[in-house]
C-alpha angles and dihedrals in degrees: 000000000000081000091054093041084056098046101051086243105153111173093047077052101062099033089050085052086047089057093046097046087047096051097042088048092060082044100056110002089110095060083038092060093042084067100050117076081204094065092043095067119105119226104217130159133161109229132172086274093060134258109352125204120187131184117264104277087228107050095045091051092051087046095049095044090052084054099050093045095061093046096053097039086062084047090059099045083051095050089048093051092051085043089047080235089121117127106201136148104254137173127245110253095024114249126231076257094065109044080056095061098040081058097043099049095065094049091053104049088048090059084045093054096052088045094064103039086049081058102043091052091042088049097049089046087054094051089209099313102109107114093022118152110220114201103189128170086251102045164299120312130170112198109219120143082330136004107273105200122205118189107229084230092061098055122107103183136354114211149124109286111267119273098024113137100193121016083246088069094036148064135245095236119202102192113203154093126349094010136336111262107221111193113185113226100208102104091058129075127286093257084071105123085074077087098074092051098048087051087040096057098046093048091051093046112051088177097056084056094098086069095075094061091064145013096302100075090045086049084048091053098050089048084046085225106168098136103204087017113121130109133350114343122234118241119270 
């Protein structure tokens, strides 16, 4: 960055800054967000497929534009290299270092470029459901590139994912037939681990199920009223 600063080179600037934002984001964008009351509202509605939980609007904005920063800055210095646009520090004569990396850039930009445009595509098609926790009557469900469906009857344990330290590092983790559904907690608010307990109360009472289907289990949730509900649950 200092090289392209001194060389008026504008372009390698920014997409080297790009690079940089994006990375320190991923880096610290969770102690960022614990600072921000924006990034500390739920997004909870009740709709004809049960109880529905999407990540804060703002944390997975601010996610998904650090991604696709970084992805976007390697597609411009590719972009540059092929251009010969490219203001990097380089040896006279060029070592055998140095003709590799004028190869590889390009390549590389190029991957990152169809990597974001894969994303973008995949994210638009989504509309904001992508890491969406689903509470049905009939079970438990996580949207990710597709909705994953557990039957209540088929889970073994709900709890936070072995060796996190804070809900923020770690996953909700619904163990059970076919395959357990992980579902990372980092893009909702700090007071995330209240998902465990609200999985955890309506596997536990069958006969509390009916709620999701209309306002009681949303009223439930905004009390936070999941008696025997806290932590992670022993195995049936």
């Amino acid at each position: 960055m200092v090289h392209a600063w001194q060389e008026r080179s504008y372009p390698t600037l920014i997409a080297e800054t790009m690079i940089l934002a994006g990375g320190l984001h991923l880096a610290l964008g969770e102690w960022f967000a614990s600072l921000i009351p924006a990034a500390q509202k739920w997004r909870v509605d009740v709709e004809n497929r049960g109880l529905v939980v999407r990540p804060n609007r703002l944390r997975a904005v601010a996610f998904m534009t650090s991604v696709m920063s970084m992805l976007l800055g390697f597609f411009a210095l590719g972009l540059l290299q092929m251009f010969g646009k490219l203001a990097a520090p380089t040896r006279i004569p060029p070592t055998q270092r140095d003709r590799a990396l004028e190869t590889l850039i390009p390549i590389v930009g190029v991957v990152c470029g169809v990597l974001a445009l894969v994303i973008a595509v995949f994210f638009l098609l989504a509309r904001g459901n992508t890491g969406s926790l689903v509470l049905a009557p009939n079970g438990v469900a996580l949207w990710s590139r597709r909705s994953t469906n557990m039957p209540w009857e088929a889970v073994r344990t709900v709890s936070l994912a072995d060796g996190a330290t804070t809900p923020s590092t770690g996953d909700l983790v619904v163990d059970g037939e076919p395959q357990p559904l992980k579902l990372s907690m980092s893009l909702f608010p700090k007071d995330a681990a209240a998902l465990v307990d609200l999985v955890g109360f309506y596997w536990r009472n069958p006969g509390s199920r009916a709620e999701l289907s209309n306002g009681q289990a949303l009223a439930r949730w905004q009390k936070r009223d999941f008696p025997s509900g806290s932590g992670a649950l022993p195995s049936r």
